[in-house]
N, C-alpha and C positions, 0 to 999 in steps of 0.2 A: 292597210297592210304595212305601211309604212313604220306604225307606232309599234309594231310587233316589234320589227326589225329591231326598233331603235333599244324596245327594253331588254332583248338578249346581247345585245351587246353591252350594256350595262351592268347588267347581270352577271358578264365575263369575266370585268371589267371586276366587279367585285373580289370574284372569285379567288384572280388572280395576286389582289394585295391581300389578302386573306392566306392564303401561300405563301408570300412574301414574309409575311408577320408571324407566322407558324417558323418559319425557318431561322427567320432573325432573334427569336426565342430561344430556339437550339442553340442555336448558336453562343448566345450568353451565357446558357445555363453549360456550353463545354469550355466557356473561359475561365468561369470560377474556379478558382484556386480549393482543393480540396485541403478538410483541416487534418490534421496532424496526429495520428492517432496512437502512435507508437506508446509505448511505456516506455522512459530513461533506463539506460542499463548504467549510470551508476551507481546506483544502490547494492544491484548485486551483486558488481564488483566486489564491494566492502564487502557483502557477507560473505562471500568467497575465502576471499581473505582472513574474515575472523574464525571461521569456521579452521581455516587449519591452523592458524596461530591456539584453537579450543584443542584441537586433535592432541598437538605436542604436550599442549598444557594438561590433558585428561590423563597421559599416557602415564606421567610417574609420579601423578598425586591421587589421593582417595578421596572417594563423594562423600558428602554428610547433608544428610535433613537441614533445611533450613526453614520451609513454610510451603505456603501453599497457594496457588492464583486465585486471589477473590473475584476478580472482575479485569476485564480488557477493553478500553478506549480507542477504537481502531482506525480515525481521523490520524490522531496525536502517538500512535505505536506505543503504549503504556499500558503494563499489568500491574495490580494493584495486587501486591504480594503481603499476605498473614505472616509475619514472622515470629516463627518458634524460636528460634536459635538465634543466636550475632551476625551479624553480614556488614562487611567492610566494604565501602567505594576501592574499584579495580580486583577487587576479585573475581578468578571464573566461575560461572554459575552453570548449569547444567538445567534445564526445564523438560519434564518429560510428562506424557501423558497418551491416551488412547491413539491419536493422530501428532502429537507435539513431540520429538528428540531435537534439542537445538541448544548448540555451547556459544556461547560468547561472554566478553566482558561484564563486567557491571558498573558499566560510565557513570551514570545518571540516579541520582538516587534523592529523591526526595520524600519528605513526609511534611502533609501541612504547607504544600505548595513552597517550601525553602527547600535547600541542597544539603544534604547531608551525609557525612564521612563513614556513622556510625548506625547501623539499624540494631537496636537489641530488640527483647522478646517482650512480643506484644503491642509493636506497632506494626500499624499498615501503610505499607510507603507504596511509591511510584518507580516502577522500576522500566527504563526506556530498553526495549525489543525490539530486534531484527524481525524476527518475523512473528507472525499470529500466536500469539497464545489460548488457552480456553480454560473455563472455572475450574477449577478441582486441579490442575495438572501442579505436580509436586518441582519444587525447588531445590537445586543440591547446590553443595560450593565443594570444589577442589580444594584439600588441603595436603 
């Protein structure tokens, strides 16, 4: 009778750091610092921003065809624009399409991976985007 004894107490004995080790788990896993999941809200400041600097700019000047979105790079915010017509670096541009209305500048402009002032008809440049573009959607410039 004795050996009974001795193995429920053991047993107990088990049990009990077995609990211990379950709690001290918890417990780690509520120290862990969780990560950070927010999106920056500086980005949409600027487009805030460009969007009514486009508004004033739209108001006393006229659209004109420029070309058309071949393709979008959506890592690097670049549409790769067909141009029909001239397009000068700092001009406003206009992008419109099924789901796409959005004015801003035209910072960025390259073709052949160099910076360029001047796009005339018939090349396909890189044109940096605030926000999403999508294929077919049409190109205008304020003049």
């Amino acid at each position: 009778m004795a050996r009974r004894k001795t193995k429920k107490i053991v047993r107990a004995k088990r049990t009990v750091k077995s609990r211990a080790r379950k709690t001290r788990s918890k417990i780690r896993r509520a120290k862990r610092p969780k990560p950070n999941l927010k999106k920056p809200t500086i980005r949409r400041a600027k487009i805030k921003v460009s969007r009514k600097l486009a508004n004033r700019a739209a108001k006393s000047k006229e659209k004109h065809y420029v070309g058309k979105i071949s393709h979008y790079f959506t890592r690097i915010g670049v549409g790769v624009v067909e141009v029909e017509k001239p397009v000068r670096k700092g001009e406003w541009l206009k992008i419109e399409g099924f789901t796409t209305n959005m004015r801003q500048k035209a910072n960025s402009i390259q073709h052949n991976r160099r910076d360029i002032k001047l796009a005339n008809r018939g090349k396909s440049i890189g044109l940096k985007v605030n926000d999403r573009v999508r294929e077919n959607d049409k190109v205008y410039v304020f003049r």
